[in-house]
C-alpha positions as CSV (number, residue, x, y, z in Angstrom):
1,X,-37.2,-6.2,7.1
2,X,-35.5,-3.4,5.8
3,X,-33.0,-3.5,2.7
4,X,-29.0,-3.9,3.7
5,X,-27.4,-0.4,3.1
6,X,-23.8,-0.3,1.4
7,X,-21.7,2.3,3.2
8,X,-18.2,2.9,1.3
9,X,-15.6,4.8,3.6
10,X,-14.0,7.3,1.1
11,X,-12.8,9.6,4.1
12,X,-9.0,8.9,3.8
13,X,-6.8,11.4,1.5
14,X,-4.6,8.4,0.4
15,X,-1.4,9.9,2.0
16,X,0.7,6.7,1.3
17,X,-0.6,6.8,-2.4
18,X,0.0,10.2,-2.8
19,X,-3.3,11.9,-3.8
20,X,-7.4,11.0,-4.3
21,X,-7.1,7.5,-5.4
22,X,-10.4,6.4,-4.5
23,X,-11.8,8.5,-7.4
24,X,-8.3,7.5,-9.7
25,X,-10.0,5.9,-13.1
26,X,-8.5,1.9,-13.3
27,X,-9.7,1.5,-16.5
28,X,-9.7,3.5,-20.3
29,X,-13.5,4.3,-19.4
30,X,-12.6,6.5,-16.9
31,X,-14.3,4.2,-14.3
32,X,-12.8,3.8,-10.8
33,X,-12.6,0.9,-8.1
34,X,-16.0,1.9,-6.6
35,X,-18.1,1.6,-9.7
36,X,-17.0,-1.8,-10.1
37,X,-17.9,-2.7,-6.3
38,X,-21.1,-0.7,-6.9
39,X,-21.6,-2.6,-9.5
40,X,-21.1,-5.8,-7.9
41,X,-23.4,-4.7,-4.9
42,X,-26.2,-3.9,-7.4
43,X,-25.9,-7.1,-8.8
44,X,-26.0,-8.6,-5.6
45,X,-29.3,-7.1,-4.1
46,X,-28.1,-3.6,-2.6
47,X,-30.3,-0.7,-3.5
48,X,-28.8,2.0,-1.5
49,X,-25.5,3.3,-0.9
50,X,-24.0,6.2,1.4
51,X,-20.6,7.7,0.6
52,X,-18.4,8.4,3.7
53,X,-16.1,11.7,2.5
54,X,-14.5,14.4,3.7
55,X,-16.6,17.7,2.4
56,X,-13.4,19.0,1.4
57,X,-13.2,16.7,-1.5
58,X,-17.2,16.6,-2.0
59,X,-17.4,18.7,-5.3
60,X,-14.7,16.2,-7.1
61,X,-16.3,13.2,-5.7
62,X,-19.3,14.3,-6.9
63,X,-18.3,15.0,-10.5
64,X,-15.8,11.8,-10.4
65,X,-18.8,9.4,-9.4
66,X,-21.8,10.5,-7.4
67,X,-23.0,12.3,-9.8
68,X,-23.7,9.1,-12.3
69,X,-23.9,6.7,-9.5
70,X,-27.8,8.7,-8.3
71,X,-29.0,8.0,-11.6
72,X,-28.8,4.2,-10.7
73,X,-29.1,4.2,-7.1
74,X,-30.0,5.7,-3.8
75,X,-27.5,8.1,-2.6
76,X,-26.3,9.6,0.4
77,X,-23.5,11.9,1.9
78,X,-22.3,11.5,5.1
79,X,-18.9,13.5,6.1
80,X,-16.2,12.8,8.2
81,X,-14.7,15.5,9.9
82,X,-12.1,15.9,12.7
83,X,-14.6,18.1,14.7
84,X,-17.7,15.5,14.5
85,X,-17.0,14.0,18.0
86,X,-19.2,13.7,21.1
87,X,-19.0,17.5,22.7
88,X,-17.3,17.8,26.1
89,X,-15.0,14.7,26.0
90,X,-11.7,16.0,24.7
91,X,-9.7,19.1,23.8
92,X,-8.8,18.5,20.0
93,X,-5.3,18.1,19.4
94,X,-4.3,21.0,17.9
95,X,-1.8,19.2,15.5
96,X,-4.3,16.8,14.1
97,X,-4.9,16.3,10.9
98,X,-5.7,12.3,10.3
99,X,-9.4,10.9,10.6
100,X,-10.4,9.2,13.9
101,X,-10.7,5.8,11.8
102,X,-13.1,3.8,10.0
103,X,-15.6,3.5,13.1
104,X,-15.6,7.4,13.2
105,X,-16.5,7.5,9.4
106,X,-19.9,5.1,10.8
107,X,-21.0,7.2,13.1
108,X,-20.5,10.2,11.0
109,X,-22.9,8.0,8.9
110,X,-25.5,6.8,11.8
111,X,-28.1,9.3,10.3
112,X,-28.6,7.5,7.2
113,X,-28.5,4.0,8.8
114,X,-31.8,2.6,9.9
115,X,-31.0,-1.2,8.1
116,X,-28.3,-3.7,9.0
117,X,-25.4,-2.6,6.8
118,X,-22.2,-3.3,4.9
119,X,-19.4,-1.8,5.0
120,X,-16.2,-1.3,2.1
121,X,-13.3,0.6,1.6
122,X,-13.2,2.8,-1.1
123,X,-9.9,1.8,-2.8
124,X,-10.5,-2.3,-2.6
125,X,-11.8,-4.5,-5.2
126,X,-13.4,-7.1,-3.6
127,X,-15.3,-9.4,-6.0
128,X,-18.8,-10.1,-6.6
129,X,-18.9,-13.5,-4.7
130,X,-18.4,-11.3,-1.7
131,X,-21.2,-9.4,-1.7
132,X,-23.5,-12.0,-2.7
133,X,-22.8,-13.0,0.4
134,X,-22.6,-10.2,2.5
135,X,-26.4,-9.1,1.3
136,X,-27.3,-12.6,1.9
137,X,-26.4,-12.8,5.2
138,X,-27.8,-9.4,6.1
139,X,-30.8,-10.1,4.7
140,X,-32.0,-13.2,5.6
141,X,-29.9,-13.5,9.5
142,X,-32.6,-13.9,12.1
143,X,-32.2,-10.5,13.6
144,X,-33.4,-11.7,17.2
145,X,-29.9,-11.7,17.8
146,X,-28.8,-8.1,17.7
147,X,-25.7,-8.2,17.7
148,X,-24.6,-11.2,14.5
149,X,-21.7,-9.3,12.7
150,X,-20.6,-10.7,9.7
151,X,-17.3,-10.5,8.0
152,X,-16.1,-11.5,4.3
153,X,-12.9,-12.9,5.0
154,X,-9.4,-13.2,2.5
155,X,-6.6,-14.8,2.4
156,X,-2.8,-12.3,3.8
157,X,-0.6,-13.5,0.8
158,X,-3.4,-12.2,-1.5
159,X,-4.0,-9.0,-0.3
160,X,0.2,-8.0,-0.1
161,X,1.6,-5.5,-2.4
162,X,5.1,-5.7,-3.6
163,X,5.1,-1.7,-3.2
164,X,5.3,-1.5,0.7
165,X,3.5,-2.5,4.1
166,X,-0.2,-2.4,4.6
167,X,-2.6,-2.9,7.4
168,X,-4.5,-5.8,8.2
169,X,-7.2,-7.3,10.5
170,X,-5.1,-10.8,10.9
171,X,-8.1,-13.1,12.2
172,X,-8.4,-16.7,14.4
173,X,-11.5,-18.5,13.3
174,X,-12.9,-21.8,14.6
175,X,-14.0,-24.9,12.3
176,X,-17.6,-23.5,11.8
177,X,-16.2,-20.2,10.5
178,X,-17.0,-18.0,13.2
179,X,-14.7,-15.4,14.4
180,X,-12.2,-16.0,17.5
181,X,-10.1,-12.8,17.7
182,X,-8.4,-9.9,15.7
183,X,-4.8,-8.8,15.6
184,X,-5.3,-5.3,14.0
185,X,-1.4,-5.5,12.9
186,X,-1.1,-1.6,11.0
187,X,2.5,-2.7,9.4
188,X,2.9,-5.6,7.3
189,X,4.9,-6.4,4.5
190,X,6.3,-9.4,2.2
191,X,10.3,-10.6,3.1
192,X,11.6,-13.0,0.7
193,X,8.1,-14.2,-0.2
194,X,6.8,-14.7,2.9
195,X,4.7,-12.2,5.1
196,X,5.6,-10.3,8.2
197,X,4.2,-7.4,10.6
198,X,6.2,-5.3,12.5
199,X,4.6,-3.5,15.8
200,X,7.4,-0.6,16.2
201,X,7.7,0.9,12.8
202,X,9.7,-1.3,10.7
203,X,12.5,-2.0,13.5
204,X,11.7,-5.7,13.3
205,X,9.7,-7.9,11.8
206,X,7.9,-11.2,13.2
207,X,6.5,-13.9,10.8
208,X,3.0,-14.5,10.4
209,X,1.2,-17.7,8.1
210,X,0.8,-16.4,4.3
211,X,-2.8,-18.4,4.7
212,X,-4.1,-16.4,7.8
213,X,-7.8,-15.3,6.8
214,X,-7.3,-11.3,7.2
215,X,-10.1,-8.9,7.0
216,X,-10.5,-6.4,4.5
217,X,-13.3,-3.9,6.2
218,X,-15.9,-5.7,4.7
219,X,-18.4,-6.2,7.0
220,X,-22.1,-6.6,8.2
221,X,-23.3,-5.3,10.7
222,X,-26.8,-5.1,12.4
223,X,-28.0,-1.8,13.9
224,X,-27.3,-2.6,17.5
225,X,-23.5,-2.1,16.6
226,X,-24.2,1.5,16.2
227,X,-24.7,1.7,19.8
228,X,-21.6,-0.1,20.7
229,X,-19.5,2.4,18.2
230,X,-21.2,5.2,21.0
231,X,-19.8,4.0,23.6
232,X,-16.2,3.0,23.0
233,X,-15.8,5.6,21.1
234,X,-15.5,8.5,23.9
235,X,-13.6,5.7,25.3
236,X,-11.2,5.7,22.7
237,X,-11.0,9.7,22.7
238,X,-9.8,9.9,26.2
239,X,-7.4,7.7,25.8
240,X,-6.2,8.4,22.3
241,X,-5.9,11.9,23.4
242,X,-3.3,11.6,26.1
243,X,-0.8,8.4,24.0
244,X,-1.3,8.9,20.8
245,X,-3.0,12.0,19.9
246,X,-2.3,12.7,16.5
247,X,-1.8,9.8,14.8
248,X,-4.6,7.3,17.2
249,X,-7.3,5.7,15.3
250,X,-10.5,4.1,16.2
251,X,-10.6,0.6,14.0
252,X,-13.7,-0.9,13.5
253,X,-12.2,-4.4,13.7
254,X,-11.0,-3.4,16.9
255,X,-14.5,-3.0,18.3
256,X,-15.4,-5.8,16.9
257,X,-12.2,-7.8,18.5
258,X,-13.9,-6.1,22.2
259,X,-16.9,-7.7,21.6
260,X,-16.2,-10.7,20.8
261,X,-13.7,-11.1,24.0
262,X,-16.3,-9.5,26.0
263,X,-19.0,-12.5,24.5
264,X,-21.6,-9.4,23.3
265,X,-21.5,-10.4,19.8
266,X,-20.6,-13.3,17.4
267,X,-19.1,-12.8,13.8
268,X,-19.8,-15.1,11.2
269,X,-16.7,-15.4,8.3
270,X,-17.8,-15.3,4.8
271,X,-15.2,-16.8,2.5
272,X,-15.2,-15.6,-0.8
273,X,-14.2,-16.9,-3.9
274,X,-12.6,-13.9,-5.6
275,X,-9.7,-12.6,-5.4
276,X,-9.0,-8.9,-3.7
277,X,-6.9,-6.5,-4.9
278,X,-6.6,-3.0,-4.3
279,X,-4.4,0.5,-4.6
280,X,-2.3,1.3,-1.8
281,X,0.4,2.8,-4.1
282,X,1.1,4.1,-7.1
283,X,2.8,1.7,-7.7
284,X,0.1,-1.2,-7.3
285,X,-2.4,0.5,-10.2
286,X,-1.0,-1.2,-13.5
287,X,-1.5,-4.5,-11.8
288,X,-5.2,-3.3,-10.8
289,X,-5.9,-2.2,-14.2
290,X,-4.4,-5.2,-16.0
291,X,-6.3,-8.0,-13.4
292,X,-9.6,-5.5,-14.1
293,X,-9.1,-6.2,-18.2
294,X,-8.9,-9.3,-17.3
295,X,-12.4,-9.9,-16.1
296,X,-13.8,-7.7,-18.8
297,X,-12.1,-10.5,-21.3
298,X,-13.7,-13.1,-19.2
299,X,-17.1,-11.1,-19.7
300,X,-17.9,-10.9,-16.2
301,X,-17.7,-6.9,-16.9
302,X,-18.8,-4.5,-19.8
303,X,-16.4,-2.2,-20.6
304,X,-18.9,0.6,-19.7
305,X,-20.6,-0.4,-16.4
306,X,-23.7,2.1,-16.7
307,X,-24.4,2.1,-20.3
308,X,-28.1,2.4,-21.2
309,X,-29.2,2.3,-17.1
């Protein structure tokens, strides 16, 4: 079997943080958020990674942490651009300016993909427990079922920031931890401790369990999902085009939620151990930073992650 492949969507401009924050150092080093989950994949098994950017960006991305990163692993580039989309399905919207969404940024990646493969977001700490897990289960699933996705899953009132609203898979999972159904819910927020989406930007707001298991676009997938990204996506063009044309985004947890109803794939929840955090504004670094010297002063971390390799 081939090795699992890390792909780590870095596509997104951060427009609510207000600048590059996937290559923003978190710690005195100068290290950023993805060398620690490179790090953490390393350590887990992964021997290959492929970064999913915008060329725009690619010359600071490179000097920030590709560039250090190929002297320890495999790399690859794979950009995501509005223009990469199947020719002859739509006009492009002439206003655009946003990404078509995470499942864009894997098929902008599909040429470097020819193993089951994770998936992260650039700007999320995730924990080592997770992928331990997620290599684990790519590794060793019996792959005469094409189509076993695999998801690590978290806990909503640990992924909320205190700086705003975020966007969450909210998830239904049965008692043997496999996945029921997704609520992709692009607005939610703490109110007086407790969390709450809103589905008409911010006009109201309707409760939802602190405890629901949410994804954080970590996920495994097997090659056969490639071919399901193919065909929703022109789907999703056409219809994007005509309600929602330049702001429409194609989720992967959305595909994953069509799947699923439509009994073409099963998704297995990893639970991990660790806690997530993340920087979805400015305002959430010091916290990062401070819970990141916190590990180092557990010793789960050098301060330098690549010293001597």
């Amino acid at each position: 079997m081939n090795e699992p492949i890390l792909v780590i969507m870095a596509a997104g401009m951060g427009s609510r943080y207000g600048g590059l924050k996937q290559i923003d150092p978190v710690d005195p080093q100068g290290q950023i958020i993805m060398d620690y989950s490179i790090y953490d994949a390393m350590k887990a098994g992964f021997k290959k990674v492929v970064f999913v950017i915008k060329e725009a960006i690619a010359k600071d991305f490179k000097e920030t942490i590709g560039n250090r990163i190929e002297k320890v692993i495999e790399v690859k580039y794979a950009y995501q651009e509005l223009n990469k989309i199947p020719e002859g399905v739509i006009e492009m919207p002439a206003d655009r300016v946003k990404p078509w969404g995470t499942g864009h940024a894997i098929l902008c990646a599909k040429e470097f993909l020819d193993a089951p493969f994770a998936v992260i977001n650039a700007d999320d700490f995730y924990g080592r427990d997770a992928f331990v897990k997620l290599y684990d289960f790519l590794k060793n699933t019996d792959v005469s079922d094409p189509m076993q996705i695999s998801m690590v899953g978290y806990i909503l009132e640990n992924t909320l920031t205190d700086n705003g609203h975020v966007a969450r898979g909210v998830c239904v999972v049965d008692d043997n931890d496999y996945l029921q159904k997704i609520d992709e819910r692009t607005m939610i927020q703490k109110i007086d401790g407790q969390a709450h989406f809103s589905e008409d930007g911010g006009e109201t707001f309707t409760a939802v369990s602190n405890t629901a298991p949410v994804s954080m676009n970590m996920w495994g997938f097997p090659l056969a999902y490639l071919k399901a990204l193919e065909v929703k996506f022109p789907e999703f063009l056409k219809k994007t085009v005509v309600e929602n044309p330049l702001k429409g985004e194609f989720f992967l947890p959305m595909v994953v939620d069509e799947l699923l109803q439509a009994k073409e794939a099963t998704v297995k929840v990893l639970h991990s151990a660790d806690k997530w955090f993340g920087v979805t504004y400015k305002e959430d670094k010091p916290a990062v930073e401070a819970a990141i010297q916190a590990l180092k002063n557990a010793g789960l971390y050098p301060d330098n992650l690549w010293e001597g390799k």
